[in-house]
C-alpha positions as CSV (number, residue, x, y, z in Angstrom):
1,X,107.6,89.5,79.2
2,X,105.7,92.8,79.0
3,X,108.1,96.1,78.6
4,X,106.8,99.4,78.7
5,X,109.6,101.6,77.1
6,X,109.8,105.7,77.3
7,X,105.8,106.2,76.7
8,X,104.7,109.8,76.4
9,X,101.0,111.3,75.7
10,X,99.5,114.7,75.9
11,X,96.1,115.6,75.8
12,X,96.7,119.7,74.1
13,X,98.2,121.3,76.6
14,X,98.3,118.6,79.4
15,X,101.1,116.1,79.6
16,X,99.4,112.7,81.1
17,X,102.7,110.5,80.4
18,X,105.7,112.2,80.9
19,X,108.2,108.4,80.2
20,X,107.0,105.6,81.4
21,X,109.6,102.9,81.7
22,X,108.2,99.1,83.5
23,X,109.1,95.9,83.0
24,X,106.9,93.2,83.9
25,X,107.8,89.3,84.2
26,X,105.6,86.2,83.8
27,X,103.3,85.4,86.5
28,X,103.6,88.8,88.0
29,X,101.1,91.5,89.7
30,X,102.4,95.0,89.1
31,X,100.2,97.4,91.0
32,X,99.6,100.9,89.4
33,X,99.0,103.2,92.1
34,X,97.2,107.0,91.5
35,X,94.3,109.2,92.0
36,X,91.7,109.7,89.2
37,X,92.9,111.3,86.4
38,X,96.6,110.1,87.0
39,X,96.7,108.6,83.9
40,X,96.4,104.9,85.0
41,X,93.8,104.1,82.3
42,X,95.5,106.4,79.4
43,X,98.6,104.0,79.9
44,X,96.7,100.8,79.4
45,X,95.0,102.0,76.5
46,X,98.3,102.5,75.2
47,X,99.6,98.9,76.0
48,X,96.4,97.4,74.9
49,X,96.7,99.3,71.5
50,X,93.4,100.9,72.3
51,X,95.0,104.9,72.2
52,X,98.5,105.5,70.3
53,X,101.3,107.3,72.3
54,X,102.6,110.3,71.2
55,X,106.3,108.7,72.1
56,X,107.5,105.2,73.1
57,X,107.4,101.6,72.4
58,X,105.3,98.5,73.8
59,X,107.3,95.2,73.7
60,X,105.8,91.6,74.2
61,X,108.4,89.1,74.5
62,X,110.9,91.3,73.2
63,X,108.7,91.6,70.1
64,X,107.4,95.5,70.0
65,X,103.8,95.8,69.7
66,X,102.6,98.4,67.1
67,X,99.0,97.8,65.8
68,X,96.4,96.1,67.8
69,X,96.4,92.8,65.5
70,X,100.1,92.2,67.0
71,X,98.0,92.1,70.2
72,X,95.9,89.3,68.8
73,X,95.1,86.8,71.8
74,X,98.1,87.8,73.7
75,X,96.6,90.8,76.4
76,X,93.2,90.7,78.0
77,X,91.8,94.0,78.8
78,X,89.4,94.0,81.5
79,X,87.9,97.7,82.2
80,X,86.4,99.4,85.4
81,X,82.8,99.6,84.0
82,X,82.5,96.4,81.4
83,X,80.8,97.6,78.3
84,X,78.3,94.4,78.4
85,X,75.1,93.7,75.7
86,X,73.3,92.9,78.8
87,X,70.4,91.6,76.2
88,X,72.7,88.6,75.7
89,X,73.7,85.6,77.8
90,X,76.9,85.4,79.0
91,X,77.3,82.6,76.8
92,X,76.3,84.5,73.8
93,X,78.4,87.3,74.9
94,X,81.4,85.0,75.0
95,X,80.5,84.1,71.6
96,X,80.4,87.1,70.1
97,X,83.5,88.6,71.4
98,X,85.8,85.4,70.5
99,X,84.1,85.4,66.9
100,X,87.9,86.8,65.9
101,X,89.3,83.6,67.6
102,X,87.6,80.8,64.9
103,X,86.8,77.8,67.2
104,X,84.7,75.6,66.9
105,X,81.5,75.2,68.8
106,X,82.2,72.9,71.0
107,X,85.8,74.5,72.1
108,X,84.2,77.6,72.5
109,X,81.5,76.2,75.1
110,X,84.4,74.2,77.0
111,X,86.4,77.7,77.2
112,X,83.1,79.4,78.1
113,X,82.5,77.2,81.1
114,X,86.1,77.2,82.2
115,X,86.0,81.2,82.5
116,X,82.5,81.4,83.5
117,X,83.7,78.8,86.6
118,X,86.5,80.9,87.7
119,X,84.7,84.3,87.6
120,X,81.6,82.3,89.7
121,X,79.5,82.5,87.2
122,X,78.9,79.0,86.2
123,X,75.2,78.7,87.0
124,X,74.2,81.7,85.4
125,X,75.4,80.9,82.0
126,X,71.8,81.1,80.7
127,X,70.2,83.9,82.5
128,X,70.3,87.3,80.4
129,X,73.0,89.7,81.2
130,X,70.8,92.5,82.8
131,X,69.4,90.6,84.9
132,X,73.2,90.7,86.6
133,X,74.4,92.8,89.8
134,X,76.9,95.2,90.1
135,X,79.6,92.8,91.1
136,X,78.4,89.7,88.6
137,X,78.5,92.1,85.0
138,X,82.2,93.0,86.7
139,X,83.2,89.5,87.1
140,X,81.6,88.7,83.5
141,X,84.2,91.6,82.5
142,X,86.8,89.3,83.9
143,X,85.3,86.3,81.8
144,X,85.5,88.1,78.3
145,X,89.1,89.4,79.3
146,X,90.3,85.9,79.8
147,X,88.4,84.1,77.1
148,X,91.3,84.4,75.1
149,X,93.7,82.9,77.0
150,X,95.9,85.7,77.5
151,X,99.2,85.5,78.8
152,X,99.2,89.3,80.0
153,X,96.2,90.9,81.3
154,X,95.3,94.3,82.1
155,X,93.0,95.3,84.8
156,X,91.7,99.1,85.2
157,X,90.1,99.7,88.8
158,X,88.0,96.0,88.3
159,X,86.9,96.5,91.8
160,X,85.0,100.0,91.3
161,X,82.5,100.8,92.9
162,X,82.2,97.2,94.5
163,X,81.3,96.2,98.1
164,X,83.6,94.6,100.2
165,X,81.9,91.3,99.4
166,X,82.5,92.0,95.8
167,X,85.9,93.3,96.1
168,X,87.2,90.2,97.9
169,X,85.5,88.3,95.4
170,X,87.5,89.7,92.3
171,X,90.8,89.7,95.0
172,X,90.5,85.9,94.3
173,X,90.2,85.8,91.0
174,X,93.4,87.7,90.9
175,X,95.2,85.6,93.0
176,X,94.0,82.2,90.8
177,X,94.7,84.4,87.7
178,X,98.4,84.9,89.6
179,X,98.8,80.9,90.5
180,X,98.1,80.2,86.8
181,X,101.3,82.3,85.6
182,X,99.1,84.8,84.4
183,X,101.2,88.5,84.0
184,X,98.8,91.4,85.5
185,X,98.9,95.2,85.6
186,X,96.2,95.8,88.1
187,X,95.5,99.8,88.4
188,X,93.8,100.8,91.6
189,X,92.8,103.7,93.5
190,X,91.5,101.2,96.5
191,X,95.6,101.2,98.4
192,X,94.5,98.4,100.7
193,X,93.8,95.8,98.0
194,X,96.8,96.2,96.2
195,X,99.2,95.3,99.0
196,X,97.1,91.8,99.3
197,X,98.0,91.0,96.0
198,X,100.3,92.8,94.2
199,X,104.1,91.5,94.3
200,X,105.1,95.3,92.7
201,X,103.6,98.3,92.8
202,X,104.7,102.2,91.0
203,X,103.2,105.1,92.1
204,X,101.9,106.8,89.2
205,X,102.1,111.2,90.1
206,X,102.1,113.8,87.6
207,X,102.6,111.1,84.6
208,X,105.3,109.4,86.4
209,X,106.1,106.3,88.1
210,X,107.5,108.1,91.0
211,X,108.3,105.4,93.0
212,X,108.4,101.9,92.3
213,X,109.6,98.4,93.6
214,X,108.9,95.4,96.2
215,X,106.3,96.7,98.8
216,X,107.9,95.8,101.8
217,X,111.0,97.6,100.5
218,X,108.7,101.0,100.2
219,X,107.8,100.2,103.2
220,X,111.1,100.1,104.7
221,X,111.8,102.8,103.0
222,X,109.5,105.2,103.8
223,X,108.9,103.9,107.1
224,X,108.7,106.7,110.1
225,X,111.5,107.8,112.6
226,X,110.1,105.9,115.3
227,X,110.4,102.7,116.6
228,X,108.0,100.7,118.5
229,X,109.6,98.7,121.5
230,X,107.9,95.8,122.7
231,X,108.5,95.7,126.1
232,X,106.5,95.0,129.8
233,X,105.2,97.9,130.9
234,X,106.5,97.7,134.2
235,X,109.9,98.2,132.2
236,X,108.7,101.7,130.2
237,X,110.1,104.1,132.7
238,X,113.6,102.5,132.3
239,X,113.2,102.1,128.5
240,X,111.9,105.8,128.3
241,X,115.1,106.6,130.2
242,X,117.4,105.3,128.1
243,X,116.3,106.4,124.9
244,X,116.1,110.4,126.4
245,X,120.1,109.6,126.8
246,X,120.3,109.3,123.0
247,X,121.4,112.7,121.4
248,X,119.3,111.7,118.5
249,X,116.2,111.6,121.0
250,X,112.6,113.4,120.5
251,X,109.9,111.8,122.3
252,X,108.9,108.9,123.8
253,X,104.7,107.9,124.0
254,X,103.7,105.0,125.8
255,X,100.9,102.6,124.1
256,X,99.0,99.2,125.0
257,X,101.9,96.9,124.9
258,X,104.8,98.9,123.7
259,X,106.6,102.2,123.8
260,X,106.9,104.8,120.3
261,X,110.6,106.2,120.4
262,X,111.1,109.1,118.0
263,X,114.2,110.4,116.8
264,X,116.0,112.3,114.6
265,X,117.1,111.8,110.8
266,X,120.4,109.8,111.0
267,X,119.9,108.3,114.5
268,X,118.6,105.0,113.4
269,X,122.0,103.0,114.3
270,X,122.5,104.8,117.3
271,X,119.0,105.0,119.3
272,X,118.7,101.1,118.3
273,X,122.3,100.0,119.8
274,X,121.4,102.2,122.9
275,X,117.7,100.3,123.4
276,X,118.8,97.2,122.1
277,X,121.7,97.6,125.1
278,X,119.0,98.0,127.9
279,X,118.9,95.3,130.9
280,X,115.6,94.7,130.2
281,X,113.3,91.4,128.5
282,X,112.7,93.0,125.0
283,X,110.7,91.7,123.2
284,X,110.7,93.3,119.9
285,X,112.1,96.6,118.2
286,X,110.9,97.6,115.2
287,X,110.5,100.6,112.8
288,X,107.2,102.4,112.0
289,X,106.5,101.8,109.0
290,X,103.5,104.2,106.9
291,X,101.1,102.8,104.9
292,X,100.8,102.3,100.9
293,X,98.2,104.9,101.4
294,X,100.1,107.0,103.5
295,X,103.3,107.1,101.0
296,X,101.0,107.9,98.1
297,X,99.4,110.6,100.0
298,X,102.7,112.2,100.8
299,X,104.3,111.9,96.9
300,X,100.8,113.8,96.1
301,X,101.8,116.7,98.2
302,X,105.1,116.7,97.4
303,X,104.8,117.1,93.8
């Protein structure tokens, strides 16, 4: 639905986008994972048609994207700190931004109230903006986003600077937004939010998606060279013993309920076949795996 092909853009001497290449289908949540100044919000400034790339295309069903007017109803951009005319009502907020969209008055209240209800913001349709916490003018960002009825939306850090309270909050409003076949790059800093939600996620390093894909298959990936075996701990000496018969074997540390095996690269197969063997009630062997976090941490370092 949404293809992001071969994007470039430099800032003078700095190279933000070095090719981006994603492809995003309907009713998915990509997750666009990297530290401030990644270039997270210059690449959805380019999809929205907000900034133009110094190289690379923008397709939308196949058709390319080139001037914001191709955009027209079809992408929702929803940014970290909502420029709101907190003088206004949300309702005459709503009004003023969908001017472009022609509807008649009373479509345009029945499309108000309908956003306004899934942001939370149904009783305060009245009540001027400034009057609004932190966490409501975010969510009445989400309402003018969505007031179109976009198809794709784009969402750049909308959980900022929230509390939890707030953060779990706009976590629902993703997941509706998801359960409504709604397409969604959601770019984030906050790691443990986007492996709620997110059924993708690319980790964005020196203006490229570095590492991309399912996140339990990153997980796997990336996961440690240690398993954790589940096992009584009457039974960790003998476990402990077997394992140290493994050539591949490093160390062994007992915890609560289950022993960490180390090992060596390669020596996945054979300290698993050799534990799995033991005569004793196992009750689970499983690898390590790092966090999101942990991964991006490491790809930081690395390049």
């Amino acid at each position: 639905m949404l293809k992001i092909e071969n994007v470039k853009k430099s800032f003078g001497l700095k190279n933000v986008l070095n090719g981006i290449n994603l492809t995003l289908n309907k009713g998915e949540v990509y997750g666009l994972i990297g530290a401030n100044g990644a270039g997270k919000t210059t690449l959805l400034n380019i999809v929205a048609r907000v900034l133009n790339a110094d190289a690379g295309k923008i397709f939308v069903d196949e058709k390319e994207i080139k001037i914001a007017n191709d955009l027209k109803g079809l992408i929702g951009y929803i940014i970290d700190i909502p420029a709101l005319y907190d003088f206004l009502t949300p309702y005459e907020y709503l009004e003023f931004i969908s001017s472009p969209l022609n509807l008649s008055k009373e479509k345009l209240k029945e499309k108000s109230d309908i956003v306004l209800k899934d942001v939370g913001l149904s009783d305060c349709g009245n009540k001027r903006i400034k009057t609004f916490s932190r966490g409501m003018k975010q969510r009445m960002g989400i309402a003018a986003g969505l007031i179109s009825e976009p198809e794709i939306i784009l969402m750049d850090e909308p959980m900022s600077a929230l509390d939890p309270q707030g953060r779990y909050e706009v976590m629902q409003i993703i997941e509706k937004l998801k359960q409504d076949g709604k397409t969604i790059i959601f770019s984030t800093h906050i790691l443990g939010d986007v492996e709620k939600v997110c059924d993708r996620v690319g980790i964005l390093v020196n203006g490229k998606i570095q590492v991309e894909g399912n996140i339990q298959d990153i997980l796997n990936k990336y996961s440690e060279n240690v398993f954790k075996v589940y096992v009584n701990e009457s039974d960790f000496e003998k476990v402990i013993d077997t394992a140290k018969k493994c050539e591949y074997f490093v160390s062994a540390t007992p915890k609560a309920n289950f022993i960490e095996i180390e090992f060596l690269n390669g020596g996945k197969k054979k300290m698993f076949k050799n534990l799995s063997g033991i005569n004793v009630d196992i009750n689970g062997i499983v690898l390590k795996e790092q966090t999101i976090e942990q991964i991006f941490m490491n790809l930081s370092k690395e390049n």
